[in-house]
C-alpha positions as CSV (number, residue, x, y, z in Angstrom):
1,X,93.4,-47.9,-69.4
2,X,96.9,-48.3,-67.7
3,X,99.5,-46.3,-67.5
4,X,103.3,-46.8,-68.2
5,X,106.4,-44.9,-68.5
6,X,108.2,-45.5,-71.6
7,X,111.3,-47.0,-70.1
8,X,109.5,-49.1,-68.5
9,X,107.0,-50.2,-71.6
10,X,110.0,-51.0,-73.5
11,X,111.4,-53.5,-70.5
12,X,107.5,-54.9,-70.8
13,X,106.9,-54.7,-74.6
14,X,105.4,-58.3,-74.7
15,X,103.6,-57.7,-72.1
16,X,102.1,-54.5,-73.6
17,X,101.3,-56.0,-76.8
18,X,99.5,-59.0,-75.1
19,X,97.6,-56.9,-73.1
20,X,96.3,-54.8,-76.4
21,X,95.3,-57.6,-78.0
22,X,93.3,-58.8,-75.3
23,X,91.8,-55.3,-76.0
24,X,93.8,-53.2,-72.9
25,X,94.8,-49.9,-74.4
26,X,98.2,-48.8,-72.5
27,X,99.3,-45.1,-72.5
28,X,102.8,-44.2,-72.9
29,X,104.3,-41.1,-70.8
30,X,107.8,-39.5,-70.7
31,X,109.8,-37.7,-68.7
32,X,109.6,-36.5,-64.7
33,X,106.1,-34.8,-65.9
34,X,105.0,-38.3,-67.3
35,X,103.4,-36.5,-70.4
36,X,101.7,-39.0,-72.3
37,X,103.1,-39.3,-75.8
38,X,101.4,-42.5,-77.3
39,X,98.6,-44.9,-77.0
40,X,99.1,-49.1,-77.8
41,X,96.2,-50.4,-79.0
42,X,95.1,-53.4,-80.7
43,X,95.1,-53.4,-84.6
44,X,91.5,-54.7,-84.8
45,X,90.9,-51.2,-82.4
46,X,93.2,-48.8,-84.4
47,X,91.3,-50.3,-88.1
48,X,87.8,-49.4,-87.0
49,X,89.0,-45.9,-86.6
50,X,88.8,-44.4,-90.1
51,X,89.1,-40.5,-90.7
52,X,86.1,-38.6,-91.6
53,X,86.1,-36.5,-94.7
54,X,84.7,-33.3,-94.1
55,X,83.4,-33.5,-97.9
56,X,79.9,-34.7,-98.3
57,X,80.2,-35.9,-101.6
58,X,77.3,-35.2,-103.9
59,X,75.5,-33.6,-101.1
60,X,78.8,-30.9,-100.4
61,X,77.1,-28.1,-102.1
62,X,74.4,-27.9,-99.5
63,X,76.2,-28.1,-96.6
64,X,79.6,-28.0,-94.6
65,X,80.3,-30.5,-91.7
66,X,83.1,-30.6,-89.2
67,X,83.9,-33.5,-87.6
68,X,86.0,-32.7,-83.9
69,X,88.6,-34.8,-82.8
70,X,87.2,-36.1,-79.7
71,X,83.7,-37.6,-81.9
72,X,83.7,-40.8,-83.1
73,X,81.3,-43.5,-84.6
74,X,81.3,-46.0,-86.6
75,X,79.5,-46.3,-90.2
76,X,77.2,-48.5,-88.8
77,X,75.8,-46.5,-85.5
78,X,75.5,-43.7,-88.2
79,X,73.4,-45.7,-90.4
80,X,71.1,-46.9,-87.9
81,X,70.8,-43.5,-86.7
């Protein structure tokens, strides 16, 4: 994953979004401190990342989940699980 300042993302923007779709995430930082502020990504990337519901549907009166931000997986490693 590269890093790029946002100036100089914006002089590159084609070049940013090429590199996402070939599947290159790029973070975006600002200032002297070069905080990052965003992430480019590829759309086929960004649609498999669907919130989780914290509600378990029929099932929510036995239990409670909590999903964390940093835990992801897609519905179909949970349903080989």
């Amino acid at each position: 994953m590269k890093q790029l300042e946002l100036s100089e993302a914006k002089a590159k923007f084609s070049s940013v979004v090429q590199d996402a779709q070939n599947g290159e995430e790029t973070v975006l930082t600002k200032g002297h401190s070069h905080k990052p502020v965003a992430v480019v990504i590829s759309y086929e990337s960004w649609k498999g990342k669907k919130p989780r519901s914290e509600q378990l549907g029929s099932l929510k009166q036995l239990g409670h989940v909590v999903f964390t931000d940093d835990w992801y997986v897609t519905d179909e490693e949970l349903i080989s699980l």
